[in-house]
C-alpha positions as CSV (number, residue, x, y, z in Angstrom):
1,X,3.4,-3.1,20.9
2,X,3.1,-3.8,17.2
3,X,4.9,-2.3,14.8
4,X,4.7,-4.0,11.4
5,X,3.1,-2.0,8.5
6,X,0.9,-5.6,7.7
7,X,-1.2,-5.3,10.6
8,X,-4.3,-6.1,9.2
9,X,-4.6,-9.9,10.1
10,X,-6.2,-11.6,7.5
11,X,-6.3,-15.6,6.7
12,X,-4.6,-16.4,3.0
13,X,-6.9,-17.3,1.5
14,X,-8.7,-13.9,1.6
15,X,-5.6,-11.9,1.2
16,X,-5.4,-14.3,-2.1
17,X,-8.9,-13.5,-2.9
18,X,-8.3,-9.5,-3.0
19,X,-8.0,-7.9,-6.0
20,X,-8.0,-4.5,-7.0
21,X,-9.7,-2.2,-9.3
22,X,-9.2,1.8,-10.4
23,X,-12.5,3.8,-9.6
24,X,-13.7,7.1,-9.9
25,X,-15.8,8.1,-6.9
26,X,-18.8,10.9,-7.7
27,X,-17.8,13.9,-5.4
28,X,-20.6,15.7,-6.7
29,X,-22.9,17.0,-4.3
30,X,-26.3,16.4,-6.4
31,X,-24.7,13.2,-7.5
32,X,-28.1,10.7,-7.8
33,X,-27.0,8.0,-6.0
34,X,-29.1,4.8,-4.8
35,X,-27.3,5.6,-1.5
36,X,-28.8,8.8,-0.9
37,X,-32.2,10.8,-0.5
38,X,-35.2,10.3,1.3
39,X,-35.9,7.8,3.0
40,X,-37.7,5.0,1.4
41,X,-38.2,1.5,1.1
42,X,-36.0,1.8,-1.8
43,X,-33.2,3.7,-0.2
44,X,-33.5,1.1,2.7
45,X,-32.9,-1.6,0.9
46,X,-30.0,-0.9,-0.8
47,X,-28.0,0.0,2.4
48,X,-29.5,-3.1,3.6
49,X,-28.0,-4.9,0.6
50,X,-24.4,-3.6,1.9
51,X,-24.9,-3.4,5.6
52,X,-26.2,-7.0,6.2
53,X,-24.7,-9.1,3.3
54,X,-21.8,-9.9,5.7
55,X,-22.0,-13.1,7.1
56,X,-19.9,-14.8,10.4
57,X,-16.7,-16.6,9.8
58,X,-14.1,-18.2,11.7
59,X,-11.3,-16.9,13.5
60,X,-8.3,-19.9,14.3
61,X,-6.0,-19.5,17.4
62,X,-2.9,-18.8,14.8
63,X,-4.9,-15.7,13.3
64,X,-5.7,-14.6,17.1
65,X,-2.4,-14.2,17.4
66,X,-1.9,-11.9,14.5
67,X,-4.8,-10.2,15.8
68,X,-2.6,-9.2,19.5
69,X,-5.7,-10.7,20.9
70,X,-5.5,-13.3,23.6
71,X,-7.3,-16.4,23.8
72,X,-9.3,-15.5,26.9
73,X,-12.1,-17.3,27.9
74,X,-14.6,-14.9,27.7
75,X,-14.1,-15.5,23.8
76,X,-17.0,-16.5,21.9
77,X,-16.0,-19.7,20.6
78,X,-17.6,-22.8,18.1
79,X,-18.1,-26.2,19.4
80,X,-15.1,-28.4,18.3
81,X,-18.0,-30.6,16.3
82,X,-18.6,-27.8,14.5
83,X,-15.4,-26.9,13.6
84,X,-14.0,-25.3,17.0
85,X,-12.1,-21.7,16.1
86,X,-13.9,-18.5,17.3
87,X,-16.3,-16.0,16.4
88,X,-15.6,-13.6,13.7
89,X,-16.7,-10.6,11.1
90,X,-15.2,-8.6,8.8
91,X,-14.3,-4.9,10.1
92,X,-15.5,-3.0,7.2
93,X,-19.3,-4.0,7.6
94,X,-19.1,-2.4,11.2
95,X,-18.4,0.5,9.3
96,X,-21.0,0.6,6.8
97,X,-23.4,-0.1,9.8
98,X,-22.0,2.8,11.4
99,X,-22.6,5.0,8.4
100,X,-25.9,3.5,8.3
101,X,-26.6,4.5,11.6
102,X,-25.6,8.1,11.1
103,X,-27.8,8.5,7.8
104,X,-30.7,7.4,9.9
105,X,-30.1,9.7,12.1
106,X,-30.2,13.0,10.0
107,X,-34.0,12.1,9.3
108,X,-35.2,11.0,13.0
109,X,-38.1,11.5,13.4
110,X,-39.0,8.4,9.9
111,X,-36.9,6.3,11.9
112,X,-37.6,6.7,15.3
113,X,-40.0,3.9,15.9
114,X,-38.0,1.2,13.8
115,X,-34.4,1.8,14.4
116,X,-33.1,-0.4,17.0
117,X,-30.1,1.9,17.4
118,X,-32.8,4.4,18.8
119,X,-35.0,1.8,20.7
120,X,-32.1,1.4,22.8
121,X,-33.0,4.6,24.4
122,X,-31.7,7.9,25.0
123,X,-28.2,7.7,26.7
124,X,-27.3,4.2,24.8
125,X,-28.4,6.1,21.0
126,X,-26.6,8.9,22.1
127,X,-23.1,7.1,22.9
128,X,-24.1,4.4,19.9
129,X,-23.6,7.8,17.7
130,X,-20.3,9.0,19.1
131,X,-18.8,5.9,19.6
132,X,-19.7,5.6,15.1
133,X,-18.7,8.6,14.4
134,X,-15.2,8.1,16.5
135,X,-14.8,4.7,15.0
136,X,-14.9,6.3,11.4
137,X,-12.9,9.4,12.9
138,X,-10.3,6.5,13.5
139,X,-10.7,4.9,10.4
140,X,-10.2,7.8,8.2
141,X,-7.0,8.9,10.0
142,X,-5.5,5.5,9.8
143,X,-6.4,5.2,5.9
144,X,-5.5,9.1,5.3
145,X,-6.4,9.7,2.0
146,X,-3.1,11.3,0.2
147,X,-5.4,11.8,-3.4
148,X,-4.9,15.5,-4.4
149,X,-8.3,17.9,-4.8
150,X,-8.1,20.1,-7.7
151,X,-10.1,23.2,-7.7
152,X,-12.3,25.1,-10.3
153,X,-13.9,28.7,-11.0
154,X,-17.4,28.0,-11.1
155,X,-20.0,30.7,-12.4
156,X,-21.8,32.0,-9.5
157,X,-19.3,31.2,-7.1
158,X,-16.8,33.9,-6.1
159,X,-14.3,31.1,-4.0
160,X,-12.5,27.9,-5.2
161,X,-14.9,25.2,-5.7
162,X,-13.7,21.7,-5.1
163,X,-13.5,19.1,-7.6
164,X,-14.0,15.6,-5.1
165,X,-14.6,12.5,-8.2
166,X,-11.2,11.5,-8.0
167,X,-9.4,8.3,-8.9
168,X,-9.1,5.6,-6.8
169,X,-7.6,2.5,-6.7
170,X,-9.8,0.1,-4.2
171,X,-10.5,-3.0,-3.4
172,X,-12.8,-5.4,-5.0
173,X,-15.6,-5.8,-2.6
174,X,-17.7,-8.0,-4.4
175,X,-14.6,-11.0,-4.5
176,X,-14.4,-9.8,-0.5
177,X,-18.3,-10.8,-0.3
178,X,-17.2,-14.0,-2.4
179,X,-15.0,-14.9,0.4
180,X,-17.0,-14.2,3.4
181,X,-19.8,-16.6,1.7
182,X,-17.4,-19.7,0.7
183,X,-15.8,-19.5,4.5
184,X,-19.0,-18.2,6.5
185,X,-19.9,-20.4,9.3
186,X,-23.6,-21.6,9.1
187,X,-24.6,-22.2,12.2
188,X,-28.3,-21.9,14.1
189,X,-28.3,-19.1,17.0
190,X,-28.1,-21.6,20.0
191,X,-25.1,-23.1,18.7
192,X,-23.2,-20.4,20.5
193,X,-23.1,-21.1,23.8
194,X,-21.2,-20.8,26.6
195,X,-19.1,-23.9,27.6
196,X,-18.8,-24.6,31.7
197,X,-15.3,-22.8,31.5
198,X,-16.3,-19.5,29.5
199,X,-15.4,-16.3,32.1
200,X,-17.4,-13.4,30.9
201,X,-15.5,-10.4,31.2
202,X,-16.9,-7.6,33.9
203,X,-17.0,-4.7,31.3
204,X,-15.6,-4.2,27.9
205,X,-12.6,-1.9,28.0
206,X,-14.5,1.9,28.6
207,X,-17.8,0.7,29.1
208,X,-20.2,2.3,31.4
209,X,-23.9,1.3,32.7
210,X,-26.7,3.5,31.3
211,X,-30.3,4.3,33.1
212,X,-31.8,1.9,30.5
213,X,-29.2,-0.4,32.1
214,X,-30.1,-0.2,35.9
């Protein structure tokens, strides 16, 4: 069981690459940002711009390790010409997918013939959802927010009214994306393949078949 309070395995050079920054997030709720509203080709594109800028990168056996993860060989692994190591993304972009996901979701019926999240049918959307909004549920907890909400008397409003645009101090994202791009692995598709001893597992921990799946 791990118990150190750096558990977020990371190779040096991106923990190098990190830097931080103080910024004060817009916790209003008409707050015009390019991230919200109607769907659009607009709106689209800017969470596109977040949600797919991450690009694969390479996992060695020593950061495996830091991961608690086993080398078993059900891994997706690289071909030792092209650099041997395994398969791997960073966590946050799983995330913003996930919120992605969830936004789409709260105006159906313009995405229902485009999503792929929805194409996947009923039961598999359905426990796409929960399993996003558990994984942020998760997230949240385990990054609890200790920032302090004040509160204001607002004419027209008889009860406390929240004041959300708080300071933060977060993490530079953009040198984050400058890392993933100067370690990404550029590889064609059929470059990962299964090698003659690859084992693929029978189920991922708590998966179960769906209909669509029979």
């Amino acid at each position: 069981m791990p118990t150190s309070r750096a558990l977020t395995p990371v190779a040096a050079s991106l923990i190098e690459s990190v830097e931080y920054h103080d910024i004060k997030f817009n916790g209003s709720l008409f707050n015009p940002s390019v991230y919200m509203g109607k769907p659009s080709p607009e709106l689209d594109g800017a969470w596109n711009a977040i949600v797919q800028r991450s690009k694969p990168t390479r996992i060695t056996s020593e950061m495996l390790k830091k991961l608690h993860k086993e080398e078993r060989p059900s891994l997706i692994r690289f071909m030792d010409v092209d650099g041997g190591g395994y398969l791997g993304s960073l966590e946050f972009t799983h995330q913003l997918h996930c919120l992605n996901v969830l936004r789409k979701h709260t105006y159906y019926d313009y995405y229902k013939d485009t999503e792929p999240a929805i194409l996947e049918g009923p039961r598999a959307y359905r426990n796409h959802l929960d399993h996003c909004v558990d994984m942020l549920r998760q997230h949240v907890l385990c990054n609890a927010d200790v920032g302090l909400v004040t509160y204001d008397w607002v004419k027209g409003y008889d009860t406390p009214y929240p004041d959300f645009s708080n300071w933060h101090r977060c993490r530079n994202v953009e040198k984050i994306w400058e890392w993933n791009e100067e370690n990404s692995v550029h590889l064609p598709r059929e470059r990962l393949t299964r090698f003659g001893d690859d084992v693929d597992l029978e189920h991922p921990d708590g998966w179960k078949p769906l209909v669509e799946d029979v």
